[in-house]
N, C-alpha and C positions, 0 to 999 in steps of 0.2 A: 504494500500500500504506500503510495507517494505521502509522504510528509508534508503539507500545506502551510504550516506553522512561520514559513518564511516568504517575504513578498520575493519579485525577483529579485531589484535592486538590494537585498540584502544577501541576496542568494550570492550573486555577483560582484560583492561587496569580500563575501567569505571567499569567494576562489582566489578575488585580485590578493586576499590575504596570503592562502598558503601559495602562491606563487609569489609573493617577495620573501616568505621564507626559504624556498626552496633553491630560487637566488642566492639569496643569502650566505646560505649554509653551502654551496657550491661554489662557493665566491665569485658568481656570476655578477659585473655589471650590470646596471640597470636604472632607468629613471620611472617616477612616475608624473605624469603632466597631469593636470588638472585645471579644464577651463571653465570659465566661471559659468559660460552659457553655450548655447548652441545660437547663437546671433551668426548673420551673413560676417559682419567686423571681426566677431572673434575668431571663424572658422580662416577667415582670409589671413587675421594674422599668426593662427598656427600653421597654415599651408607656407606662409613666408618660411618658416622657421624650420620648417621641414627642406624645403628649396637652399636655404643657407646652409644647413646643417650640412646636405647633400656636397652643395658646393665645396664648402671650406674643408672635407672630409677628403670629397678630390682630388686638391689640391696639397693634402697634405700628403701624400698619395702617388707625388708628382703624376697626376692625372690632371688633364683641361677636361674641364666639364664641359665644355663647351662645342667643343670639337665630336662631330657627330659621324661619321662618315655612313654609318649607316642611314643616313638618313640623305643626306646627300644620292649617294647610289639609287635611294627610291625614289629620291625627285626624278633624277635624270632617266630611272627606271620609266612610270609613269608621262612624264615630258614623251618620251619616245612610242609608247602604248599610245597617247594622244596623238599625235602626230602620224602615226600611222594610220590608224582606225577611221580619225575623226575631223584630218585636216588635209591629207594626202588622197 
């Protein structure tokens, strides 16, 4: 029989727990983020923070984040697919 006795947010409340123990005790790394809402402003400026993180992470990395070549290759992929199909 499921145990009702907890809402979910407490249910989820208890996992977030034994997983920073679990961390913990494996000396895993870890943050926990906590934003104040689910606003469009706040979600924007965790997505920043995510994109920074990314970045600076890169570069630490000697990685360019920037430098995409896959992406590059699928323009010029697609550029060509057009051009054949749709303008040739």
């Amino acid at each position: 029989m499921l145990n009702t006795n907890y809402d979910m947010n407490e249910f989820n409340q208890m996992i977030i727990d034994k997983i920073c123990i679990a961390h913990h005790q494996g000396n895993t790394p870890s943050i926990i983020l906590t934003l104040p809402n689910l606003e469009t402003e706040t979600l924007g400026h965790f997505l920043y923070l995510l994109e920074l993180t990314a970045t600076i992470g890169a570069y630490l990395l000697d990685m360019n984040p920037f430098d995409q070549p896959g992406v590059e290759i699928y323009k010029q992929e697609i550029k060509t697919l057009c051009t054949k199909h749709f303008c040739g």
